[in-house]
N, C-alpha and C positions, 0 to 999 in steps of 0.2 A: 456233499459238495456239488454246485450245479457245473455243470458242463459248458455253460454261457461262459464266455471271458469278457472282461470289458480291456479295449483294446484303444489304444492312439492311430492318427488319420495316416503315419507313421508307418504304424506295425504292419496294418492294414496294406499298405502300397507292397512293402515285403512279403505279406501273405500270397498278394494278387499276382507276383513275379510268376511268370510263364504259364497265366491263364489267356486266354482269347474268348472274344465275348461278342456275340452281333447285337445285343441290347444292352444299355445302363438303365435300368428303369427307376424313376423317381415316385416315390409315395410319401404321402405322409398319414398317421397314423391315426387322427381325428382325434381320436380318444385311445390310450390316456393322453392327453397336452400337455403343455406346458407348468400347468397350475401339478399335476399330479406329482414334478418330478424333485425330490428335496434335496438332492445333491449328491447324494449317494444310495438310492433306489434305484442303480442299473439294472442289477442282476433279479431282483422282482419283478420289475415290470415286463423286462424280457419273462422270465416267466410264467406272470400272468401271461402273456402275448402266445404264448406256446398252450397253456394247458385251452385257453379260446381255440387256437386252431384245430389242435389234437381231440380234443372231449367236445368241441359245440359245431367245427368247422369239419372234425373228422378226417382231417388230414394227417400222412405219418409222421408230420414233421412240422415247425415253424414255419411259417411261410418264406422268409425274406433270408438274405444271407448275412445280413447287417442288419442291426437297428442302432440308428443315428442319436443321442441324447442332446439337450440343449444345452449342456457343459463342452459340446463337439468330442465329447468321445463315443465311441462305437461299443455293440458289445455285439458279437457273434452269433448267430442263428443257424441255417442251414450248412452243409458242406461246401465249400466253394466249387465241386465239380458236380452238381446237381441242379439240376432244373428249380426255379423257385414257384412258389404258387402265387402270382402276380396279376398278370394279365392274359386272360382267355386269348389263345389261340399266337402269342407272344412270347412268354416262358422258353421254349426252345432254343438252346443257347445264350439265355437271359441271365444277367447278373441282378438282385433287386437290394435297393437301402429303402427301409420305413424309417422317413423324418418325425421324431417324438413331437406334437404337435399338431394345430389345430392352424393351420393357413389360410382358409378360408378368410376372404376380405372381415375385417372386423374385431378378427380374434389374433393369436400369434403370429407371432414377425420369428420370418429364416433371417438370422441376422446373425454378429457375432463370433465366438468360437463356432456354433453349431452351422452358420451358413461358410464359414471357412475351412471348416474341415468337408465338409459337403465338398465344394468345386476342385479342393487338395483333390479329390480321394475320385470323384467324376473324369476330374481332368487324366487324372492315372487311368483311368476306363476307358479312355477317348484314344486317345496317344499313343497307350503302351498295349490296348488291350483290344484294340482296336472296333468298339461299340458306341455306336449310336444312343444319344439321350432321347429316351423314350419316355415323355407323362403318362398317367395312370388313366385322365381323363381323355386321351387322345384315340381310344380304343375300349372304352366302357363309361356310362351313363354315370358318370361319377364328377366330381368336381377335383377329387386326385390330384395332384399332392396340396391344390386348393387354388380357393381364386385370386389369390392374394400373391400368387406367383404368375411369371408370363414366362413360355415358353423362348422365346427368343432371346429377352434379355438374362434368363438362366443361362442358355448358351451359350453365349457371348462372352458370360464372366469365368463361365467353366472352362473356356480355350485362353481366357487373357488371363487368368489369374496368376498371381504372384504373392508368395505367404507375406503378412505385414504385421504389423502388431494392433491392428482394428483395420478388418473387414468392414462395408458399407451392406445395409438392406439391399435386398434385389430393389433398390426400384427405381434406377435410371436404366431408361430405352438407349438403346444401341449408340440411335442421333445424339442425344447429351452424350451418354461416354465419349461415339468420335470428338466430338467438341471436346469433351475436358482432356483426353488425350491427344487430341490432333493427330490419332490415325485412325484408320477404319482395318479393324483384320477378321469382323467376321464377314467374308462375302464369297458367296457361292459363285462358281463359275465354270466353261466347259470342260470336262476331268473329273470335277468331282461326284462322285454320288455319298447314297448312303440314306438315310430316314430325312435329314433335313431338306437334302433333293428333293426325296417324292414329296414332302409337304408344303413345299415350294411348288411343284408341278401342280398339287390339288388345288393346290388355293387360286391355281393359275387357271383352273381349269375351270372351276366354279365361279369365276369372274367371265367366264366367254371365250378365255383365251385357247388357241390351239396348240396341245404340246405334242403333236404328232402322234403317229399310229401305235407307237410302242406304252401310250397312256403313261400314269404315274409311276413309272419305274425304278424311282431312284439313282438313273444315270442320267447327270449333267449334259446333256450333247448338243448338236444344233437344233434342233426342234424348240427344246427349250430356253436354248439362248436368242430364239427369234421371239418365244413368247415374252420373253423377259423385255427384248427391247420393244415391242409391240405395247408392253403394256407401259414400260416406260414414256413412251411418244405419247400416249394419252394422256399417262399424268403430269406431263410437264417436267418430266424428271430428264439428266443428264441421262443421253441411250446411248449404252455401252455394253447392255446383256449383261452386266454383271448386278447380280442379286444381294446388294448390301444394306447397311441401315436404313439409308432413306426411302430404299424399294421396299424392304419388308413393312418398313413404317406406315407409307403408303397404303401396299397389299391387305394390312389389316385395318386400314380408315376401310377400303374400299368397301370389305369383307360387313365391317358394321354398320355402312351404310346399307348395303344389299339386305342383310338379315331382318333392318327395322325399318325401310320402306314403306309405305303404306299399300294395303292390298291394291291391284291392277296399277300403281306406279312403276314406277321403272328411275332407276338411281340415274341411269342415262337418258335425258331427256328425248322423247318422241321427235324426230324431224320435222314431221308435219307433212308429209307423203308419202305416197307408195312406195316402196324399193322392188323393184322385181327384174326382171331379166331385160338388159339392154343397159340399165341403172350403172353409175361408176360411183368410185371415190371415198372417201374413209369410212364411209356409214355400211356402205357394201364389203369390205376388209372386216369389221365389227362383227358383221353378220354373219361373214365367211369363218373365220376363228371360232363365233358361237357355234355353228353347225358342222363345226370339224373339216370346211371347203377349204382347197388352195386361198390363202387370203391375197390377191393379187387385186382386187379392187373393182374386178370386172364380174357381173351378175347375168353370169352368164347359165348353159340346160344344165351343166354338173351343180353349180349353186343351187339350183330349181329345186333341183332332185334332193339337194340334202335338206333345203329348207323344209320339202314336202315331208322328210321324214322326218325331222325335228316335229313339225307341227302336228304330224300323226301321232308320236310318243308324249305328246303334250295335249293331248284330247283338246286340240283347236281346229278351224277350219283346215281344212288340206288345202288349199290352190296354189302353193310354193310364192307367193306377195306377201310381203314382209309389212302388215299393218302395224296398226300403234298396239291392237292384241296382242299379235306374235312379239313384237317388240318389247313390249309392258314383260312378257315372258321370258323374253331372252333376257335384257337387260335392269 
């Protein structure tokens, strides 16, 4: 008789009562998918999924604490007071579910029982358990739990969810749900931390933005409530510091414009003169944020001096003048 159980989203929440957890991490399992699974082939595939770890992976145990099936029942894996074998350098204090299925844009849709018991059993991870949702892809070269999911609006459904009798696909962005709900309740603001902060902070930081001296920390505070409204004033968005749909929405336009750029462009167009010391005005704030300076707007020896080290860690000219080079770089 195997040792797997297959278990409801249900049992599950009961099992979970008086664990504490700093990760929920989400995977999905690639292979076996969807197509492999006939309706009552839990307890094998879990199986198979264990003697892969044990005999080719070498590990003492199944990797995962859960595996999620597309009927949305669970069937058991690791102990729940055990480290799972997830993600390098992450696992520490880490809960992990493997979604049966292939996500990746093209192939299998999280939908359904399976995508409802998903955000049930997350949301209990979040709430009661007190962890952060962690992707598989956010911390190894993988595409984890696939691309066919977005990290944000997973999130969003996992704090707003409500059991129904049909679940919708992940695939309205935060902006439609406020709309079709007429509230907005996923939005970061100062208080909170946790994993979605710091990823707020990074994405803030790799756009130019300054989130003060204590970098991506995962504590909400002023630093980055000014980045937040700094970047808001750019994009034409309502500046209020608070990080909600239409900001992250935004932050990821920004994010895929910067990444598919054309070499030596710059997503923020060139002024078309020099910036250097003496210089004022929003292009000098842009500059100061990029190079980590008080952004006060004045280009002044302390701006000089960070630009001169920006442009040194960026094997360009040094003389602290903020060309269309440097610029093309920064921006």
């Amino acid at each position: 008789m195997s040792r797997f159980k297959v278990v409801t989203a249900d049992q599950v929440i009961e099992m979970l009562k008086g664990y504490k957890y700093k990760y929920a991490q989400v995977h999905h399992t690639w292979k076996p998918d969807h197509s492999d699974f006939n309706g009552s082939n839990h307890i094998a595939l879990q199986e198979s999924m264990y003697r892969y770890h044990a005999n080719v992976r070498g590990w003492d145990d199944i990797g995962q604490h859960l595996t999620l099936m597309p009927d949305g029942k669970f069937v058991t894996g690791r102990r729940f007071n055990s480290n799972p074998a997830g993600i390098y350098g992450y696992n520490s204090g880490a809960f992990m579910i493997e979604h049966v299925g292939n996500f990746d844009k093209g192939h299998d849709k999280l939908q359904g029982s399976q995508l409802e018991s998903s955000l049930k059993v997350y949301q209990y991870l979040v709430k009661h358990c007190g962890a952060s949702i962690m992707f598989h892809t956010e911390h190894a070269a993988k595409s984890c739990p696939g691309t066919g999911l977005n990290k944000h609006d997973y999130v969003y459904q996992v704090l707003n969810f409500k059991p129904s009798a049909s679940t919708p696909e992940v695939v309205l962005h935060p902006t439609q749900q406020k709309v079709k709900d007429k509230v907005i309740s996923f939005v970061l603001g100062v208080g909170d931390e946790g994993f979605q902060v710091k990823q707020l902070q990074s994405d803030l930081k790799s756009l130019g933005y300054d989130i003060g001296r204590n970098g991506a920390d995962g504590m909400f505070g002023r630093d980055t409530k000014d980045a937040v409204r700094a970047f808001q004033k750019d994009k034409g968005l309502v500046v209020d510091g608070l990080a909600g749909p239409n900001t992250f929405d935004a932050i990821k336009k920004a994010k895929e414009q910067k990444m598919h750029k054309p070499s030596g462009s710059a997503v923020v167009p060139y002024p078309g003169n020099l910036i250097k010391v003496g210089s004022r005005g929003k292009d000098v704030k842009r500059i100061q944020r990029a190079v980590g300076a008080n952004p006060d707007g004045i280009f002044g020896r302390n701006t000089e001096k960070a630009v001169r080290a920006y442009q040194s860690r960026h094997g360009l000219s040094v003389d602290g003048v903020v060309g269309i080079n440097t610029w093309n770089k920064m921006f």
